[in-house]
C-alpha positions in Angstrom: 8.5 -14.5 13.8 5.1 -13.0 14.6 6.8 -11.0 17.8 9.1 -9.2 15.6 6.5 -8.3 13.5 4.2 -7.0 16.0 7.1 -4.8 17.7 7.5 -3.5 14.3 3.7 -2.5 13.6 3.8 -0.6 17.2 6.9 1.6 16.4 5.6 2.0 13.0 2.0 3.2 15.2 4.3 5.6 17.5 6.4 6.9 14.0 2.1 8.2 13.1 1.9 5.3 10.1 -1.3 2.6 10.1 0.0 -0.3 10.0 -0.8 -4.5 10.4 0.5 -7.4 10.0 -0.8 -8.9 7.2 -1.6 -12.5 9.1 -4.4 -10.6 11.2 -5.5 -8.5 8.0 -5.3 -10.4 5.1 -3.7 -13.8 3.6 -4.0 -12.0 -0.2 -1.2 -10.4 0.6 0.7 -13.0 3.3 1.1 -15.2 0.2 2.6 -12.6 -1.7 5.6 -12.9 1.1 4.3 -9.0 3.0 4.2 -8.9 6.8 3.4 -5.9 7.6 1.5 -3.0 5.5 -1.1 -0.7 5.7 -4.9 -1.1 4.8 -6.8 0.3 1.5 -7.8 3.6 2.7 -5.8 4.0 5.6 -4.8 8.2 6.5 -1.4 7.8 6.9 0.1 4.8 5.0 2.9 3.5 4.5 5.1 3.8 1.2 6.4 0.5 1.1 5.6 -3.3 2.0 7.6 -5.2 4.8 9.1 -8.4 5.0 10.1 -9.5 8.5 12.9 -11.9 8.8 14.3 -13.0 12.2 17.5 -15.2 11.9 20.4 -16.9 13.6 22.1 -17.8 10.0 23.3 -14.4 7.4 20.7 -13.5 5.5 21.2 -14.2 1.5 19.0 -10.9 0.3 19.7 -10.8 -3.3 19.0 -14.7 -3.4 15.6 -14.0 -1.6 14.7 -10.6 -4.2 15.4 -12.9 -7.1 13.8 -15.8 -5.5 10.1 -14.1 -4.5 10.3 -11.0 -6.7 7.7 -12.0 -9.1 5.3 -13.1 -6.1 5.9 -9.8 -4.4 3.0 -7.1 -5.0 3.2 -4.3 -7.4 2.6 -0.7 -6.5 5.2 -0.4 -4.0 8.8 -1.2 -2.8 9.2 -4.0 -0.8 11.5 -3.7 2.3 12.8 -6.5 4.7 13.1 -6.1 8.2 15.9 -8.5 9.3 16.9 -9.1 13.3 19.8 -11.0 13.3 20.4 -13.5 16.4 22.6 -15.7 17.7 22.0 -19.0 20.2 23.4 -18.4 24.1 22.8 -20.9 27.1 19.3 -20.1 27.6 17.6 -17.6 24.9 18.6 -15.8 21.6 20.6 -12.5 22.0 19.9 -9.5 19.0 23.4 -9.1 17.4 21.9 -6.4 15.1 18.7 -5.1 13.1 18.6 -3.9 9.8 16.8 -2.9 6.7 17.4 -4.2 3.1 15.7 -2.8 -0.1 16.8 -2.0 -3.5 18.5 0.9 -4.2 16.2 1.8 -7.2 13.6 2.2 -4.7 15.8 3.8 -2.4 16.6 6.5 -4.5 12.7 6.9 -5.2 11.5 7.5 -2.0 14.0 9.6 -1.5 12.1 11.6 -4.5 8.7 11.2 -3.0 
């Protein structure tokens, strides 16, 4: 949800990137399935768009690349955030976070 997102625009801040969610910056690009990315014109950009996902249930990623890929932006990879949880007596507990992308882009940042 929106709290994952914003702890990941403030390490992304400490890593020196701009970044902002996209639901306090711009809906053009929340409908194109971005959370967080960095502004036209911004000095230290990111190089790729994120999707945040924060679930209880696994995480299909190939279904959802397949799924959105055409309502994704162009002009750089898209990666997704994903904080896997699971239900206790009283809250959710983090079992894990990772980071999915394709391996195209991957291998082209890697370049960059």
């Amino acid at each position: 949800g929106c709290n994952y997102e914003l702890n990941i625009v403030n390490v992304l801040k400490k890593l020196g990137f701009d970044a902002v969610t996209s639901r306090a910056e711009s809906r053009n690009i929340y409908a194109k399935k971005v959370d967080v990315f960095s502004p036209e014109g911004s000095k230290n950009p990111l190089p790729v768009y994120i999707q945040a996902k924060n679930t209880k249930d696994n995480f299909k990623v190939a279904d959802y690349y397949n799924e959105n890929e055409y309502i994704f932006p162009k002009g750089k990879p898209i990666v997704i955030f994903h904080k896997k949880t699971k239900k206790s007596k009283t809250n959710f507990i983090t079992e894990g976070e990772f980071v999915y992308m394709k391996k195209s882009d991957f291998y082209n940042i890697l370049l960059s």
